[in-house]
N, C-alpha and C positions, 0 to 999 in steps of 0.2 A: 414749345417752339421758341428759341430765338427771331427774335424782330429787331432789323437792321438794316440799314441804307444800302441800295444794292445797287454794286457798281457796273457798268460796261463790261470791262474787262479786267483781270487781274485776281487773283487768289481771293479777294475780299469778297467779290460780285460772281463769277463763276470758275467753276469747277475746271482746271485747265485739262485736265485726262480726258473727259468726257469731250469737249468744244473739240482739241486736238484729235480725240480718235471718230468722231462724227464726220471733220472737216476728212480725213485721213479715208474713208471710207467713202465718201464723194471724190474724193480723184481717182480714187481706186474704177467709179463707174465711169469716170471721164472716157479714161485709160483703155477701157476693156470696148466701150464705144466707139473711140477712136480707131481703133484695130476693125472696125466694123463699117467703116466709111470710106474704104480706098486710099485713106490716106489724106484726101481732103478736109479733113475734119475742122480745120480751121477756118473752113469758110464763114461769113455770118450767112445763114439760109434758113429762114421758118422750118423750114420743109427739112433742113440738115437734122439728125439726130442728135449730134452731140451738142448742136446749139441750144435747142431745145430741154436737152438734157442741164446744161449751164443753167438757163433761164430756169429750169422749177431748182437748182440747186441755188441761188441765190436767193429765190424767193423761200427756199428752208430754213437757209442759215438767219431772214430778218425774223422769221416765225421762231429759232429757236434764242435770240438774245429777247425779242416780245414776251416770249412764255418765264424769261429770267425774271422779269418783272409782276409776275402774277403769283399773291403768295397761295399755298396751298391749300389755308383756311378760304380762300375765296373760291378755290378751285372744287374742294370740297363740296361747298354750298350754294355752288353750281352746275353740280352734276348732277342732278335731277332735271333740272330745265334743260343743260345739254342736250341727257339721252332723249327726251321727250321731242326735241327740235329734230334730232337725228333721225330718231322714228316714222317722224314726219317728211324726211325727205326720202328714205326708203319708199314713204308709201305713195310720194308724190313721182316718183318711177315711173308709176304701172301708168301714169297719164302721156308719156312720152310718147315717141315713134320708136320702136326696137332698130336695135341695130345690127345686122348680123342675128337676127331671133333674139336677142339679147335686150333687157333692160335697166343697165347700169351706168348708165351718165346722164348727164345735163350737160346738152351740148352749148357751148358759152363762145361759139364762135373759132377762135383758134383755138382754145384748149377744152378740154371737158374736165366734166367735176365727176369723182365716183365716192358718191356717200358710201359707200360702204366699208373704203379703205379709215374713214373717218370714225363709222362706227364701232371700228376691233379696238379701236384705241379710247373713244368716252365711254364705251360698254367697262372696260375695265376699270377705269374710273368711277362709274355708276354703281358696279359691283362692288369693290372696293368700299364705298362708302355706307352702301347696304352692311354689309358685312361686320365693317368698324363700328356702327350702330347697331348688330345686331340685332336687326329687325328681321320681319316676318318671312324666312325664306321660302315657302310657300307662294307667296305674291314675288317675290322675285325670280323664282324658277319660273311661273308662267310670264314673264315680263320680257324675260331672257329668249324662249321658247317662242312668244310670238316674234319677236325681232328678229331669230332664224331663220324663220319660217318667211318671213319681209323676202329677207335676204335669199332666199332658195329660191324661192318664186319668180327672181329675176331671167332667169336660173341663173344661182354663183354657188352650186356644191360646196366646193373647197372653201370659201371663207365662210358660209354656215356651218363647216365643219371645225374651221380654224377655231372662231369663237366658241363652240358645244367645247371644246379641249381647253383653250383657254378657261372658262367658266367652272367647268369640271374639276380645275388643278384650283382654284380659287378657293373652292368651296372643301377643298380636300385641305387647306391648309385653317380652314374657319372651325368652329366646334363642332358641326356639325357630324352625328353620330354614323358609325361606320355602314349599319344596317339600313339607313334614309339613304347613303351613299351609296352602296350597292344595289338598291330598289330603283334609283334614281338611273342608273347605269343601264340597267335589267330592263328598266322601261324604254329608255331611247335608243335601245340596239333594238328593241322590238318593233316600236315605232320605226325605224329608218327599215327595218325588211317591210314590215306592213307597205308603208308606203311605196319600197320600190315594187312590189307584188300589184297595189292598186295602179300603179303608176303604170305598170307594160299590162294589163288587161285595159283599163277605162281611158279612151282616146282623151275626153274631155275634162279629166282631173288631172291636173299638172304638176300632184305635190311631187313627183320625181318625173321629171318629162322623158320621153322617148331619144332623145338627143343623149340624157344622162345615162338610161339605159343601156343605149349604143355603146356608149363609150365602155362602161362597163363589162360589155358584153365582148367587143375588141380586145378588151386588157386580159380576158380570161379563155380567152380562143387563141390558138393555135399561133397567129398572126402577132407580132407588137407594132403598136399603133406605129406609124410614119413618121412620127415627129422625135418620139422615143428612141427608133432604132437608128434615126441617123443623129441625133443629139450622142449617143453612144460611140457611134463612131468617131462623132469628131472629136470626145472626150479621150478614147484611147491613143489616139494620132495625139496627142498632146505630148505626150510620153513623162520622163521625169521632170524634164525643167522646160516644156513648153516650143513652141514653135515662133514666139514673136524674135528672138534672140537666135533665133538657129540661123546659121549661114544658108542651107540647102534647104528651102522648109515643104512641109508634106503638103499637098495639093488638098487645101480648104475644101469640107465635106456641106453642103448645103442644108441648113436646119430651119425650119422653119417658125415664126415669130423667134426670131434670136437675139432680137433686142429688149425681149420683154422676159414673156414664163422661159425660154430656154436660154437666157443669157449666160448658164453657170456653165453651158455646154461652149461657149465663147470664151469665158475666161479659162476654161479647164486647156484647152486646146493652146490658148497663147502662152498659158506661165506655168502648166502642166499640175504631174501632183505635188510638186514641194511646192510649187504656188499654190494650191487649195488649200494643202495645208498650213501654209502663213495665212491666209485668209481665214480661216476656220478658227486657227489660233486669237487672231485678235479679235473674234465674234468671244473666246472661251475668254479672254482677257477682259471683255467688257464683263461678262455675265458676271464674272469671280469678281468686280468692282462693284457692281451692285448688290451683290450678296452682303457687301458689309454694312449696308440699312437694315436686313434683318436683323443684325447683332445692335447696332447702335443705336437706331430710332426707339423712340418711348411712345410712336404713335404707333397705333394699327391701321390707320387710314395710308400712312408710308407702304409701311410692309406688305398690306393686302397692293398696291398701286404697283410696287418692285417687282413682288413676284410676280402680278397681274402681265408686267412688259415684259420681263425674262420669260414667262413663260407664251405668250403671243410671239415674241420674235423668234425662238426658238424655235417652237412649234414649226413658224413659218418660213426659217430655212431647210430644215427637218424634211417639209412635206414637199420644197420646190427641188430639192436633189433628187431626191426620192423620186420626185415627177421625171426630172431629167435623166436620171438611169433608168426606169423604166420599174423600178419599184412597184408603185401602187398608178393607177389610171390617173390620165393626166387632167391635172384641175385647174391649170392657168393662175396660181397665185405666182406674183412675182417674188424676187428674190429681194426683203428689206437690203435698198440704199445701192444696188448694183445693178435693177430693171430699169429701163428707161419709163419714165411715167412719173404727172407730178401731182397727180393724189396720193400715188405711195410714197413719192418723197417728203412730201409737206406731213403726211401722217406720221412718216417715222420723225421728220422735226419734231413735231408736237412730244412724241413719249422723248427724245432726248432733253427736249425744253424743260417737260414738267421734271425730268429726271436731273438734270441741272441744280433742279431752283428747292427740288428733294433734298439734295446734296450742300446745299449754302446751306438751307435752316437747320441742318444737322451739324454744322460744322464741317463737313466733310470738304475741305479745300483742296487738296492735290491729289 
């Protein structure tokens, strides 16, 4: 690793592609928000969405020049204590009030905290460093495994699923021998029927609760879910190039939470599909930027870290379209940097941060 003074801003200190396409993708959710507020949007109002939305993006951008300053050997040999704290706050959950049957925040007054969205990203970190060390993967598959398990419990399906894939793709790029990998596979697809089978007989065991059931059960009957068929509609009504720019525009189809899990049904509708596709592009344009720490880093603590956020952010645009066309049942994971919400946004700082500060000790300046 090069060790070097590291600056604020500028080619020396950080990465301008990265900071510019980060900052680039925070107006993008302004924007889409904005279209979501009557038009008011510039009011100051707790309660307004896009002010809201401003304040956790502000609070990202100081998270991601803070994370410039943190080098990666420290980050490293702090990611054991991390995931250990993280664990901890998962389990310190189940002590809450639910909200909604749900238990995923620590309510902190005007904002909430959602450990979890914190977890996809030191989990990969945690991994990552197992890995580079080449230590006992046995104790780290149960390590991983119980932290799922944290996370389902809440009930959060979808990002216990998110990380099983993230984790998976991890371990697919480690030495790890192909036949442990496909045993590995072969067990947690069995596992997850087991469980949803104990889960719709035994009222009182909750490793897949009756709610996930449902849903499930909705996705595969006759019916698509509510939220699904009209996030559809409004995605078609979008047409080529959107309705925000149209003179005569199509009468706004009503989706429900649209500012969070179905937001891409909001953006698809104002700037249509050559707007998804400029958006999609420069999600392909980040990812082919990071790919070139595969080739040039000489650590494997980098590379396991890279691929660990490519393939977590991926994954989890992947699975929140998917959710929004009606693909697979809906799992409420937000859409990285475009849902309103500022545990997902400070999360995604964090991987852009540590991604950053990646990119200085490599050299990698523009």
């Amino acid at each position: 690793m090069n060790t070097r003074k590291i600056t604020l801003l500028g080619p020396q200190g950080t990465n301008i592609f990265i900071l510019l396409i980060f900052l680039f993708f925070i107006f993008i959710s302004w924007f889409t928000l904005y279209t979501l507020t009557d038009f008011e949007g510039l009011e100051f109002d707790v309660d307004n969405i896009l002010t809201r939305q401003v304040v956790f993006s502000v609070a990202s951008i100081i998270v991601f020049f803070l994370l410039t300053y943190l080098s990666i050997d420290n980050l490293q040999n702090y990611s054991n204590i991390l995931f250990f704290i993280v664990v901890g706050l998962l389990g310190s959950l189940y002590f809450t009030q639910p909200r909604l049957g749900v238990r995923r925040w620590f309510d902190l007054g005007p904002i909430d905290i959602q450990p979890s969205e914190f977890a996809k990203v030191i989990i990969v970190v945690f991994v990552a460093n197992y890995l580079s060390r080449n230590l006992n993967k046995g104790i780290l598959i149960a390590l991983i495994f119980g932290t799922v398990l944290l996370i389902n419990f809440q009930p959060d399906l979808g990002t216990a699923l998110i990380i099983s894939f993230v984790f998976l793709s991890m371990l697919l790029l480690s030495n790890i021998k192909l036949r442990y990998m496909s045993l590995l596979l072969l067990t947690g697809v069995s596992l997850f029927f087991i469980f949803l089978e104990i889960g719709s007989r035994v009222d009182n065991i909750n490793i897949v609760t009756q709610y996930q059931i449902s849903r499930l059960n909705e996705f595969f009957s006759a019916d698509l879910d509510f939220s699904q068929s009209q996030s559809r509609l409004l995605i078609s009504s979008g047409g080529l190039f959107g309705q925000y720019f149209a003179t005569e525009n199509i009468e706004k189809i009503f989706v429900p939470v649209e500012t969070t899990d179905f937001i891409f049904a909001a953006y698809a509708y104002n700037f249509g599909f050559f707007g998804i596709l400029f958006l999609l592009a420069l999600w392909g344009l980040l990812f082919s930027r990071l790919r070139r720490i595969l080739t040039v880093s000489d650590s494997d603590f980098d590379k396991f870290v890279i691929a660990g956020f490519i393939a977590l952010l991926s994954f989890q645009i992947i699975i929140n379209i998917s959710t929004v066309v009606g693909l697979i049942p809906v799992t409420g994971l937000p859409f990285p940097l475009l849902s309103l919400g500022g545990s997902s946004m400070v999360s995604i700082a964090v991987i852009f941060g540590i991604t950053n500060r990646i990119f200085i000790e490599n050299n990698i300046t523009i």
